[in-house]
C-alpha positions as CSV (number, residue, x, y, z in Angstrom):
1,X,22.2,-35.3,7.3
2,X,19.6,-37.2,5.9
3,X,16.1,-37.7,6.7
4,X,14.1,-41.7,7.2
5,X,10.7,-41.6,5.3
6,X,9.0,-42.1,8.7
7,X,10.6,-38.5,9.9
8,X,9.7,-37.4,6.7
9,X,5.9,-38.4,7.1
10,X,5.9,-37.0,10.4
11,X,6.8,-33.4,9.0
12,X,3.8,-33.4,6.2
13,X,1.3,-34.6,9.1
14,X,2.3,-31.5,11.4
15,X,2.3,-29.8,7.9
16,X,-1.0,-31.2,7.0
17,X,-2.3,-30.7,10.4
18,X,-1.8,-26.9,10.7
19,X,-4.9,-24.9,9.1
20,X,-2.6,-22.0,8.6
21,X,0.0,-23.6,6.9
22,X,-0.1,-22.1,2.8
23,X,-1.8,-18.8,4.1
24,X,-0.6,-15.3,3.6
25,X,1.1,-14.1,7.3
26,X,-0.8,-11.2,8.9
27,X,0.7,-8.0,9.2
28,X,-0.2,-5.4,11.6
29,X,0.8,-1.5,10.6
30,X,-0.1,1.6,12.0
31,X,-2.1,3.9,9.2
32,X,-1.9,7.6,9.6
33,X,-4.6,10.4,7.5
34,X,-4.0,13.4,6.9
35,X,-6.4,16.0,4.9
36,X,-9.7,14.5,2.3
37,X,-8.5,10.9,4.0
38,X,-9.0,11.4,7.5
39,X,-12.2,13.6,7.0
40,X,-13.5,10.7,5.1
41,X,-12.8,8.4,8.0
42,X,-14.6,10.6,10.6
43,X,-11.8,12.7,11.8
44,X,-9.7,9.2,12.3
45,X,-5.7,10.1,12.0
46,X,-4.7,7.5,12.9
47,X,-5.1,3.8,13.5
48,X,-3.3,0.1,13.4
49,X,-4.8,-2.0,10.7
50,X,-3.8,-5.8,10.4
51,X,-3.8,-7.6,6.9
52,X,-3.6,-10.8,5.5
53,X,-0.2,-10.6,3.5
54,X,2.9,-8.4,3.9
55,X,2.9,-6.0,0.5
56,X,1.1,-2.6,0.2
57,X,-0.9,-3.9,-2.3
58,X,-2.2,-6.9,0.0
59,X,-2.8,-4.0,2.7
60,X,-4.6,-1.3,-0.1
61,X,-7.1,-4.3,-1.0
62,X,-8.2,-5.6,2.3
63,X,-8.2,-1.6,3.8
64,X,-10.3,-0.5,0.3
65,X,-13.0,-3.4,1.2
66,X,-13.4,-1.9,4.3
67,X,-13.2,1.3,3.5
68,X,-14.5,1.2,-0.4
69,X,-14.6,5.5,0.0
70,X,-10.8,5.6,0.1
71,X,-10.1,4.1,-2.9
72,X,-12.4,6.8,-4.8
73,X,-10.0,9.4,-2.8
74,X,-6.5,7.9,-3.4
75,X,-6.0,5.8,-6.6
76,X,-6.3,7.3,-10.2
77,X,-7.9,5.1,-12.5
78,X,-6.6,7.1,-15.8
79,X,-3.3,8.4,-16.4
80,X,-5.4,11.7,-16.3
81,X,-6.5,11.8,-12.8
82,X,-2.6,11.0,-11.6
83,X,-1.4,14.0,-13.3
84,X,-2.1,17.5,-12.1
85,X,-2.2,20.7,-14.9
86,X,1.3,22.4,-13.3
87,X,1.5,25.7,-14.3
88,X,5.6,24.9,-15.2
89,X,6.5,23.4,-18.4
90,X,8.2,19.9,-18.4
91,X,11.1,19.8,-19.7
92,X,11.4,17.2,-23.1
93,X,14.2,15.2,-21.0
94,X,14.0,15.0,-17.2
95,X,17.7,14.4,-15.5
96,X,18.2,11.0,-14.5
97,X,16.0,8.0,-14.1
98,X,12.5,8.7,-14.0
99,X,10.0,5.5,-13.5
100,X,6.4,5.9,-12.9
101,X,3.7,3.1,-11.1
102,X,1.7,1.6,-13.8
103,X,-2.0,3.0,-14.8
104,X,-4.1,2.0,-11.8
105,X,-1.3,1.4,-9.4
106,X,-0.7,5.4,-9.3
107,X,-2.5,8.1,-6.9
108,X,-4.9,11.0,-7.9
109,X,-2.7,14.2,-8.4
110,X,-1.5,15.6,-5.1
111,X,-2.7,12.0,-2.9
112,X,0.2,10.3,-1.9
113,X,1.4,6.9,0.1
114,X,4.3,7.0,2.0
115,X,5.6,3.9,3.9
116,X,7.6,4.6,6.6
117,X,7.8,8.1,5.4
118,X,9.3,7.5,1.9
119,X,6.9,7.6,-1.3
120,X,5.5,4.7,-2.6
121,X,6.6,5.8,-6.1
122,X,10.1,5.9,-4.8
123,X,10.2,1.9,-3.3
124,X,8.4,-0.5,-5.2
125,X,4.8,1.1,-5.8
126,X,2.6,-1.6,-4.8
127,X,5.0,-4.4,-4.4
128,X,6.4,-2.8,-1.6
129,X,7.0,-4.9,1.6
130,X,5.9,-4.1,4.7
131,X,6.6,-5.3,8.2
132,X,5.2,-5.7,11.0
133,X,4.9,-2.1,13.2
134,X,5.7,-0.3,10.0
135,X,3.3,3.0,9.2
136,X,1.5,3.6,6.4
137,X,0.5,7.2,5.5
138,X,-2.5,8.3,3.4
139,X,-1.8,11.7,2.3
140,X,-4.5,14.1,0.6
141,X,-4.3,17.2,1.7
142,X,-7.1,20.4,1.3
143,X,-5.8,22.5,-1.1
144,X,-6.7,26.2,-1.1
145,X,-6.3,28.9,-3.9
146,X,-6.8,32.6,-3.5
């Protein structure tokens, strides 16, 4: 079926009248803390956040300019700080396919984010999508030695 120009003028003026046509949808998840996180948000565990965009890395920039502390807590800015000193040797070859989010996409050692309960690492790091109602988990727990 095809369209007259006049029907087709009409749909860029509705188009040209909306204000939000072009812009990122919102997305509203709810964000749980656990351990360094939640101390660092007052004892918050847990909370729904709403974002321009629909990726984890649209929701991680809009919740780190809020909260500019959590950044400091979750994301390794070296390959150093994403790796902890195990006390097991690697092995030379790992089994299977191991890929690894790119320097500055990559948590501190032992910080993780899970969407919907499944590692970041393990989706699409930061180009994960998320949906609306999905949960976000900031994970750094206290660690204690003997």
């Amino acid at each position: 079926m095809s369209t007259t120009a006049e029907e087709r003028s009409d749909e860029r003026a509705s188009t040209d009248d909306d204000p939000t046509a072009g812009q990122p949808a919102e997305t509203t998840v709810t964000v749980r803390c656990t351990g360094h996180v939640r101390t660092a948000l007052d004892g918050t565990y847990e909370f729904e956040y709403t974002f321009a965009g629909d990726t984890l890395r649209e929701f991680l920039d809009e919740l780190f300019e809020d909260y500019p502390e959590l950044q400091d807590l979750l994301i390794a800015e070296t390959e150093a700080d994403a790796t902890h000193s195990g006390w097991a040797p690697t092995p030379e070859e790992l089994p299977g396919t191991w890929t690894k989010n790119p320097v500055g996409e990559q948590t501190i050692a032992y910080a993780r984010i899970l969407v919907n309960g499944r590692f970041n690492e393990n989706e699409r790091g930061f180009d994960t999508e998320l949906e609306e109602g999905d949960r976000v988990a900031l994970v750094y727990p206290f660690m204690f030695c003997c």
